[in-house]
Phi, psi and omega in degrees: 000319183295332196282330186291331183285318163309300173266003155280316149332340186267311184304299173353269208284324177310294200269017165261352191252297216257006181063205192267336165102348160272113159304000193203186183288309196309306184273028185258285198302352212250315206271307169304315206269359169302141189039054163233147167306121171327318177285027176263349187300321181315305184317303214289319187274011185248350164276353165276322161293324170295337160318305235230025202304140191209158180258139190222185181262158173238158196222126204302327144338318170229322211247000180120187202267182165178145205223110146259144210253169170197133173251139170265168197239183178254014174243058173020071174220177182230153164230122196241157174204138181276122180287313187207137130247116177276016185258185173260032184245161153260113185311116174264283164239192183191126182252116215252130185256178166223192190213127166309356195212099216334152190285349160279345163239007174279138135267182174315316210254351171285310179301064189277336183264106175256150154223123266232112158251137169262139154256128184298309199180144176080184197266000201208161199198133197256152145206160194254129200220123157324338194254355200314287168338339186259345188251131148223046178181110165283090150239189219282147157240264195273150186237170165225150145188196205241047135062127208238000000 
């Protein structure tokens, strides 16, 4: 009995000095999918990014929906805010393009103004464009975040 005891207290202090024994997202995910089916991979990289949290692109299609609303400001920023996320990330960042010309007569080939929002904390995140007065009508290019 004593001895059963002496060695769980040992296995303890093992996976408490030395972890789970992956250092990293890579040998996380390489370490799970041993003797498993490949259509276990998805499974494997997403208990690993929670391990392993990294800013990634997101993409509304696989990680879920999300939405921003966006106002200019009186010092020539924009502010974009997230309306809704259905995803399990926190939005880091987001690359927004615009277009001079109302969102009903824009095209693909309109959207000429990218603009870079970092979000610090919270839902919403300002950045600054020379043209801000001139643009009326935003949509989403790129999305980024952390796994939350």
């Amino acid at each position: 009995m004593e001895s059963k005891f002496n060695l769980t207290i040992l296995l303890l202090v093992t996976l408490m000095l030395y972890g789970c024994g992956y250092e990293n997202y890579e040998e996380c995910v390489l370490s799970e999918m041993k003797g498993q089916n490949s259509s276990m991979q998805s499974t494997a990289e997403k208990v690993c990014e929670r391990k392993f949290p990294y800013e990634k692109e997101l993409f509304s299609f696989i990680d879920g929906s999300y939405d921003f609303t966006w106002s200019k400001n009186y010092f020539g920023g924009i502010t974009i805010e997230v309306k809704n996320n259905e995803t399990e990330y926190q939005i880091t960042r987001a690359i927004m393009k615009f277009s001079e010309k109302t969102c009903d007569k824009s095209q693909h080939k309109d959207f000429d103004t990218e603009v870079l929002f970092e979000f610090e904390s919270g839902k919403s995140a300002t950045a600054y464009s020379s043209k801000v007065d001139d643009l009326l009508c935003m949509k989403t290019d790129s999305v980024y975040g952390i796994i939350n």
